[in-house]
N, C-alpha and C positions, 0 to 999 in steps of 0.2 A: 329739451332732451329727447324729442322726439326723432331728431335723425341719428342715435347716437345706434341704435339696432340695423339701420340701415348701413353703417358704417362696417359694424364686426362684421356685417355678412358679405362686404366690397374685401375687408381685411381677407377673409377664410376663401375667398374666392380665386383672389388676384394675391397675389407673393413677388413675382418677378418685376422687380422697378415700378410697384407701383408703392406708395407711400402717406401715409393720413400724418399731418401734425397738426394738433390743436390748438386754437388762440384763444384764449380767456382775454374780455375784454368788458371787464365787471360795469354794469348799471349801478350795484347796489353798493356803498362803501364796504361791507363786510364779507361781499366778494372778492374784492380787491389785495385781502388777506393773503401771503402765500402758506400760510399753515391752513388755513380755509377750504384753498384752492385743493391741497392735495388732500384733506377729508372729502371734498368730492369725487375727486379719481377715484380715489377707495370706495366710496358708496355707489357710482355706478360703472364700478370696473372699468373704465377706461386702461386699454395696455399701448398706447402711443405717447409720445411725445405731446408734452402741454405747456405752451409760452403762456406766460404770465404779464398780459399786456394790460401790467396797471395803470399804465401814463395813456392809455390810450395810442401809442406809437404807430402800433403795424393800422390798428384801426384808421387811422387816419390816413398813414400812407397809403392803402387800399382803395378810400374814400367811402367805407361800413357806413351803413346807417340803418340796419337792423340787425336783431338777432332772431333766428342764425342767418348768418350767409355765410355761400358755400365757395368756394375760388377755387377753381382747377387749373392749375401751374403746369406747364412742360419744362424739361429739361433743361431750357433756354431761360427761365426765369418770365415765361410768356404767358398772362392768364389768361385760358380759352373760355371759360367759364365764368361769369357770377351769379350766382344763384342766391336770391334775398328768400328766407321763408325756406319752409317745410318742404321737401323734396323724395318723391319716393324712391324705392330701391332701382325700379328700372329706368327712371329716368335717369337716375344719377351716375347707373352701369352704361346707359345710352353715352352721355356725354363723354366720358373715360374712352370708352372706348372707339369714339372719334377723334381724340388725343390722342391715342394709343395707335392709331391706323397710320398715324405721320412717323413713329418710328417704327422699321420695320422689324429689331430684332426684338422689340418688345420689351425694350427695355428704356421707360422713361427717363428713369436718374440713375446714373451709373454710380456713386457714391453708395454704397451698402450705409442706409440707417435702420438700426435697431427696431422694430416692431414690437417686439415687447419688453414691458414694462415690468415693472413690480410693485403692483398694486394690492396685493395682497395686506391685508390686514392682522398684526401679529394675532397669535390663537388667545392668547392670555385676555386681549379688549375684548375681543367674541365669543370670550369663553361660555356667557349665557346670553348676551342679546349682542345683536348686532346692526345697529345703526335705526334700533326699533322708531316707526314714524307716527306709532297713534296708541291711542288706549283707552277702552270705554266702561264700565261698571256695571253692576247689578245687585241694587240694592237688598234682593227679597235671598238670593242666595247668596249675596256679601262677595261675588266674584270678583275679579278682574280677568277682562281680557286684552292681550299684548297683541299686536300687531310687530311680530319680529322681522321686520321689512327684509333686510339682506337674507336673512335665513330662510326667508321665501316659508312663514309658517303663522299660525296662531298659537300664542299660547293660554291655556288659560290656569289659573291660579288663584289661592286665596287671597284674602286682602296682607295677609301679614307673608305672601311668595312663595307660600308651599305652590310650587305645580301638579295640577292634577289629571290634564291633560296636554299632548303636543297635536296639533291639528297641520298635518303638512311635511313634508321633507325638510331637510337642510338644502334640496336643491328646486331649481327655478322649473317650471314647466306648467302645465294646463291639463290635470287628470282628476274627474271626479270619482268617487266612489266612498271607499273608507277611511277614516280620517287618518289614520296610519300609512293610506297610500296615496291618496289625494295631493295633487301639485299647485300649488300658487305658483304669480310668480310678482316681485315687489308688494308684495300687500299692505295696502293702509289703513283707511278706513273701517271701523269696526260698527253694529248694532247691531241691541239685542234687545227681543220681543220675546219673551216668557223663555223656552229649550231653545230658540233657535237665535243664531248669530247669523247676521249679513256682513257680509267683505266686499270691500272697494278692493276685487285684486288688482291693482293700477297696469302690471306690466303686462296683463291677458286683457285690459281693456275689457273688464268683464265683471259681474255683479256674482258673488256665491252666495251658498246658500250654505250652513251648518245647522244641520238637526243633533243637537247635541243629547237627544236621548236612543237614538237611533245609528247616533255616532258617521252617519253618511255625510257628506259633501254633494252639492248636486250646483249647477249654472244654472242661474232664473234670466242671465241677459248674457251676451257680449257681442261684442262691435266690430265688423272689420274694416271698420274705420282706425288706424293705429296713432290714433291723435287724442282720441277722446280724454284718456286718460283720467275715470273715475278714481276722487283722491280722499273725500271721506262721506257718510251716511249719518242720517240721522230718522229714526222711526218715530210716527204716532198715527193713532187709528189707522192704523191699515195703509198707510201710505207711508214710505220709502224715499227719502230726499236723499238727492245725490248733486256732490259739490264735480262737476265736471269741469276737472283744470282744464282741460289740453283745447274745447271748445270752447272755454270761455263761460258757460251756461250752469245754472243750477235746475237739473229734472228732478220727474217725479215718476214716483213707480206705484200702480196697487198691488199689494205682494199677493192677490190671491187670484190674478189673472196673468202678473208678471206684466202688463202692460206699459211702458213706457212713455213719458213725454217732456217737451222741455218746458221749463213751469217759464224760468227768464234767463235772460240775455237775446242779448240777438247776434250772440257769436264774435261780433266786433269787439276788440279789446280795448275800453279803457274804462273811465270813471263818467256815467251818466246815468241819472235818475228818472224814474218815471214809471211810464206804463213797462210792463214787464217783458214783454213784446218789443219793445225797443229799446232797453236799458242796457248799458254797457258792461259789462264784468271785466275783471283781469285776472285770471288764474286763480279764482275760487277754493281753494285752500282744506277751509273747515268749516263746520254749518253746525248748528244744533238747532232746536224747533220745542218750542213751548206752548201752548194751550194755540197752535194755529199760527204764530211768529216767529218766522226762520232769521235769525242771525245766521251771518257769515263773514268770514273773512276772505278779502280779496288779494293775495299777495303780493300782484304787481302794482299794486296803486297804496299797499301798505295802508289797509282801511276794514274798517267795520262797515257791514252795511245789515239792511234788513229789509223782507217783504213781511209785511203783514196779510194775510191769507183772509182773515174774516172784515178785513177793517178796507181801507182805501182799494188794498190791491193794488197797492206800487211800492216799486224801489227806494228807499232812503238809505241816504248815507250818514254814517253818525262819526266816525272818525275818517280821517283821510282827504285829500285833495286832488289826485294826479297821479298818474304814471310814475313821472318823475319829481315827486315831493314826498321826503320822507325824513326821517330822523329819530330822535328819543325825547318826547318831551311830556312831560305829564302836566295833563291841562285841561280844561272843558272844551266839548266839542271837537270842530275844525280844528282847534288852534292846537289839540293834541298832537303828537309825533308817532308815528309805528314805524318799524322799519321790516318788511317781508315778513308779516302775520300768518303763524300758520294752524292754528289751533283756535277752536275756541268752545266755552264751556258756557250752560245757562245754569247759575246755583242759587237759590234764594235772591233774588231781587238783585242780581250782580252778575255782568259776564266777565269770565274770564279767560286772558285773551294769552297765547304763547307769542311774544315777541319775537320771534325765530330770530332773528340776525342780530336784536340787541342782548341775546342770550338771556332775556328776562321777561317774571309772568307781570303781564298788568293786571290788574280787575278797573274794569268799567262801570259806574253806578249807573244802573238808568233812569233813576227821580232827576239825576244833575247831569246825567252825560258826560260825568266827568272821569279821566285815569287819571291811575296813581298805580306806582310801582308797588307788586307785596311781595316780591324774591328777587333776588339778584342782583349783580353789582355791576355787570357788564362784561366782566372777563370771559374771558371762554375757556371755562376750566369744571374740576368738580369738586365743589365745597360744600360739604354741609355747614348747618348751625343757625345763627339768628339768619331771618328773613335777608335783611339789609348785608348781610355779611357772607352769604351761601352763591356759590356760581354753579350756571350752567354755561350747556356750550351748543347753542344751536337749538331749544325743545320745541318741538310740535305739537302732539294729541296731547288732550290733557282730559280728565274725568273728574268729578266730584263723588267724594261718598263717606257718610258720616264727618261734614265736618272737614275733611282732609281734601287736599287736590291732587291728586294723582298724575304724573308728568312722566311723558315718551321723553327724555332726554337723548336727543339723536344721539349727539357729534360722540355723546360719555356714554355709550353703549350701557343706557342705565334708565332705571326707575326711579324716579324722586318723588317725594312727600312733602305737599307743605301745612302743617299741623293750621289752621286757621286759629284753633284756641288760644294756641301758647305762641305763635308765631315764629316757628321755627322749622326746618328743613331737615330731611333726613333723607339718606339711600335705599330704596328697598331691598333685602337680599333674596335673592328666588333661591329657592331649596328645594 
């Protein structure tokens, strides 16, 4: 999703015969969805045209073999371009416009197609959250705080929805100061260490900082690397774990110098264990950290993994096999299924993991290493009630507290509950 910023700004640039249309050409089966497909339009504003190349078609007639690649087409149906991987704005204005130098009046496709779209999300699903991607707890003040992704804000709240505070605009930008004027922009990731809460703001590529007695916003990191893409946090003793998707890497921060480093990966993307210096990640998702042992989840190899910090000091992997190995199956170890994991919680002797694409929570035991499903049926809808019988539709962050799981329900622009005692599912209402 990283060239998707370089795009709006070719779009706002160039108008005349110049033209973006998007191909969806899904890895994951629950990509492949076309109700899916346009939940994502809407969560990251895409206003172009988007093929839905579930069979794989255009992919193959191109001859794709990663994602993204980029093809720049002339008027002739002639590609002057292919571009595999990430591609910055100027480069990609360079190419264009050595296409653009062969017609002289500037005008590549004479066919007028539509540039925009209607992506817009009716107001009623956004009415309080909107496409929220995380959410993390505080047990000593009984809080919750929201990560309201689209709304570009934090919210925080009681356990039973009263809000008590909004930390952010409804619009996207990068401005510190008061939490009334202070701008996010996609924010995920949430942790808190006594007053203050840290944010993965993912779209500023930047680390915040909320002193919530002081009510200020303030930047302890960002990157002008526009890849890195910090997606969630997890605190203990004074250090600061950060799940960095866009690198591939999970760093570490000391929050009283702001110093930064990458703890492991070595940038390369896929499924490899070991020394932490050389271990492979793939899009690092969610992390939580227990007395010194980071879980994480890896999204594109659809896997649990873990460093242990005081013990060996390497990578393990506890669920998952590959890139491309994934599914729904509940099982010990390897032989278990995830499908694009993107959450994960540590609560008494149990993680608990957001199945993001099979629309259901697992919990993982670690005496057995074994999953098993405790919500969800598979649909991608919103149902409360018994465990087995309640859907979501896509959840990510998830939290523990007293008891209860607390669930970012992206796609239901909603808070879910799942009671552990009674085992049962509810909605939260924010008020």
């Amino acid at each position: 999703m990283h060239i998707l910023p370089q795009l709006r700004k070719l779009q706002e640039k160039y108008s005349d015969g110049f033209h973006i249309i998007g191909i969806h050409s899904a890895k994951f089966l629950a990509e492949s969805f076309t109700n899916n497909v346009i939940q994502a339009t809407q969560r990251y504003r895409i206003n172009y045209p988007v093929i839905n190349d579930n069979n794989h078609e255009i992919w193959k007639y191109y001859g794709i073999k990663a994602w993204p690649t980029t093809l720049i087409i002339d008027a002739e149906g002639s590609t002057h371009s292919y571009i595999e991987g990430e591609i910055s704005f100027e480069e990609l204005e360079q190419k264009i416009l050595e296409v653009s130098s062969h017609f002289p009046d500037n005008k590549l496709i004479e066919r007028q197609i539509s540039n925009t779209y209607d992506t817009k999300i009716s107001e009623h699903a956004c009415e309080n959250l909107c496409f929220p991607g995380n959410i993390t707890s505080d047990s000593i003040s009984q809080r919750l705080f929201i990560a309201d992704s689209n709304n570009n804000r934090i919210l925080v709240t009681s356990l039973e929805g009263k809000i008590t505070d909004q930390i952010g605009m409804k619009r996207s930008g990068f401005l510190d100061g008061d939490i009334n004027e202070a701008l996010f922009n996609n924010p995920q990731g949430i942790a808190n260490h006594k007053n203050v809460l840290f944010v993965a703001d993912t779209g500023n590529h930047a680390i915040r900082k909320i002193d919530l007695k002081t009510k200020q916003v303030s930047t302890m990191w960002y990157s002008k690397n526009s890849q890195t893409s910090p997606w969630d946090l997890a605190y203990e003793d004074g250090i600061l774990y950060i799940a960095m998707a866009g690198v591939h890497q999970i760093w570490d921060m000391n929050i009283l110098d702001n110093n930064i480093l990458a703890l492991a990966g070595s940038g390369n993307e896929g499924l490899l264990d070991g020394d932490p210096k050389t271990a492979c990640l793939a899009q690092p998702s969610g992390l939580d950290v227990n007395r010194g042992h980071i879980y994480f989840v890896d999204s594109e190899t659809s896997s649990v993994r873990s460093l242990n910090l005081n013990g060996d000091q390497k990578v393990h992997t506890l669920i998952g096999t590959g890139l491309f190995e994934y599914g729904d199956l509940d099982a010990i170890g390897t032989e278990a299924k995830l499908q694009h994991p993107m959450g994960i919680e540590i609560y008494k002797e149990n993680i608990y993991v957001a199945d993001t694409y099979n629309n259901k929570i697992k919990v993982l035991s670690l005496d057995k290493v074994e999953v098993s499903t405790l919500a969800g049926d598979g649909k991608p809808r919103l149902l409360d009630g018994l465990n087995s019988h309640s859907s979501f539709y896509e959840p990510s962050g998830l939290t523990a507290i007293n008891n209860k799981i607390y669930i970012a329900d992206t796609n239901n622009h909603a808070i879910r509950i799942i009671d552990l005692d009674i085992g049962e599912v509810e909605t939260l209402e924010l008020i």
